[in-house]
C-alpha positions as CSV (number, residue, x, y, z in Angstrom):
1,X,-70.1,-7.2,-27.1
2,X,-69.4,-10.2,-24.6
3,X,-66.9,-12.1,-27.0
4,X,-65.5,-8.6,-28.0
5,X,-64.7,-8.2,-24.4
6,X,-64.0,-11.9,-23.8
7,X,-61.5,-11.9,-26.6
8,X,-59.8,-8.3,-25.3
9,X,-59.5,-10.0,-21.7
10,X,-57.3,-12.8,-23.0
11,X,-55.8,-10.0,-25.2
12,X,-54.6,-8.7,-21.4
13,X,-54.3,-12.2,-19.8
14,X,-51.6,-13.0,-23.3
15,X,-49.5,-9.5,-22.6
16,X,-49.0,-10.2,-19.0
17,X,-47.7,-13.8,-19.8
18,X,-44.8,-12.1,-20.9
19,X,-45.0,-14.7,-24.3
20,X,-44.4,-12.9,-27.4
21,X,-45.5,-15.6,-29.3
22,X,-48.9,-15.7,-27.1
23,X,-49.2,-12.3,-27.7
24,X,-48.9,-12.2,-31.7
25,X,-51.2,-15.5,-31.9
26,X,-54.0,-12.8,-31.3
27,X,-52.9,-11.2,-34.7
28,X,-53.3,-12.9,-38.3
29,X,-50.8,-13.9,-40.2
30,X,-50.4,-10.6,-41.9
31,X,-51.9,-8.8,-39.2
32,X,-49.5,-5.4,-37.9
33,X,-49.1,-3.5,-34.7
34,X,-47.9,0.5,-34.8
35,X,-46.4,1.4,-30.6
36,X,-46.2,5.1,-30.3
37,X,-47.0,6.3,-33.7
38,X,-44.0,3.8,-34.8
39,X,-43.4,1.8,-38.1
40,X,-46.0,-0.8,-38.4
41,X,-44.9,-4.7,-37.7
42,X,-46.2,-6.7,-39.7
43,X,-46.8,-10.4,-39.7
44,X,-46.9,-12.8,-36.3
45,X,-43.0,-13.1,-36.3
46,X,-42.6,-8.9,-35.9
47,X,-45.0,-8.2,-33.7
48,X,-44.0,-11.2,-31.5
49,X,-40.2,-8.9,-31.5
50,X,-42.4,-6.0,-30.6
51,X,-43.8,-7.2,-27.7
52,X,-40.6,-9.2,-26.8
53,X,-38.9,-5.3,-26.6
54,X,-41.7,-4.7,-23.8
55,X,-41.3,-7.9,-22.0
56,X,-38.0,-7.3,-22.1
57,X,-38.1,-3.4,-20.8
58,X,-41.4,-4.6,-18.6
59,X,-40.4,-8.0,-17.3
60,X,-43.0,-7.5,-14.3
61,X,-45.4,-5.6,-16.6
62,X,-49.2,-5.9,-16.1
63,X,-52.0,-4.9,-18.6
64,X,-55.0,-4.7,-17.2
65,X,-58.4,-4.1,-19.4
66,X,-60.1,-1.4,-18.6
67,X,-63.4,-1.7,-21.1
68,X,-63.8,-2.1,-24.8
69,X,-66.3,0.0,-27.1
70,X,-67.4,0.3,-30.1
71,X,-68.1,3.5,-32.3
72,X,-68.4,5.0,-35.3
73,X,-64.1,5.1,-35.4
74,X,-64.5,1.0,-34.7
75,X,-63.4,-0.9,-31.7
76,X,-61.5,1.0,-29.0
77,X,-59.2,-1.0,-26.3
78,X,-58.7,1.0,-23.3
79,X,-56.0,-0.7,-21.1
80,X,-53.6,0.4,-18.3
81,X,-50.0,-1.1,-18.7
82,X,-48.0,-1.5,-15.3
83,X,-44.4,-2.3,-14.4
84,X,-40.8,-1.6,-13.4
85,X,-38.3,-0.2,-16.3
86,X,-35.5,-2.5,-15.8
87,X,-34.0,-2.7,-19.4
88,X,-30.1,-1.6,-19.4
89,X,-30.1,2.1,-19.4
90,X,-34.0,2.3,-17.5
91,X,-35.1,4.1,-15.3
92,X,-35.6,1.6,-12.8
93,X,-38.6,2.9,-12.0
94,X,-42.1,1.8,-12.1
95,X,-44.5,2.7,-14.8
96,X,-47.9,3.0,-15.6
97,X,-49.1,4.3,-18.9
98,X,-53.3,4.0,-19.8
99,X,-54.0,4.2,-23.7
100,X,-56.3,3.1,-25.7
101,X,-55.6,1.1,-29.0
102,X,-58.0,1.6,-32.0
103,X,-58.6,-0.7,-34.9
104,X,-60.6,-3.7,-36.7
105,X,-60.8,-7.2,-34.3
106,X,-60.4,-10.4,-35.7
107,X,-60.9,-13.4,-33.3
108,X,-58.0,-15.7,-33.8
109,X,-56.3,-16.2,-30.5
């Protein structure tokens, strides 16, 4: 469980680098993220766009690991995302969402 949560604390460390390509290097080559029940990327190159879209809306963001568990559903992230919605037509305002992000682990990045 200490690599798992080793790997999911660089997993944070990569998101608040605000490098897309950082952030998909923890993804396979055909690996895919789905954001709010959306489409799935798939493959380093879209889910680098992805997380560029949150840079971009988030450029002061800060994800923070909360824990990681396993169950009988598989691995469970549970992270709080922080920042200031700054992308043309935001909010302006700051943001703070927790979630928790479900799915198989691969350690690649």
């Amino acid at each position: 469980m200490s690599e798992l949560s080793n790997f999911a604390k660089r997993y944070a460390e990569a998101w608040c680098s605000r490098d897309p390509r950082k952030i998909a290097a923890f993804f396979t080559e055909n690996g895919s993220i789905s954001i709010n029940n959306g489409p799935p990327a798939v493959g380093r190159a879209a889910i680098a766009k992805e997380a560029q879209a949150f840079v971009t809306t988030f450029p002061d963001m800060v994800v923070t690991m909360n824990k990681v568990a396993r169950d009988e559903e598989g691995t469970k992230f549970h992270w709080t995302l922080t920042g200031t919605n700054t992308v043309p037509g935001g909010t302006g305002k700051k943001f703070e969402s927790a979630a928790t992000n479900f799915g198989r682990s691969t350690t690649t990045g």
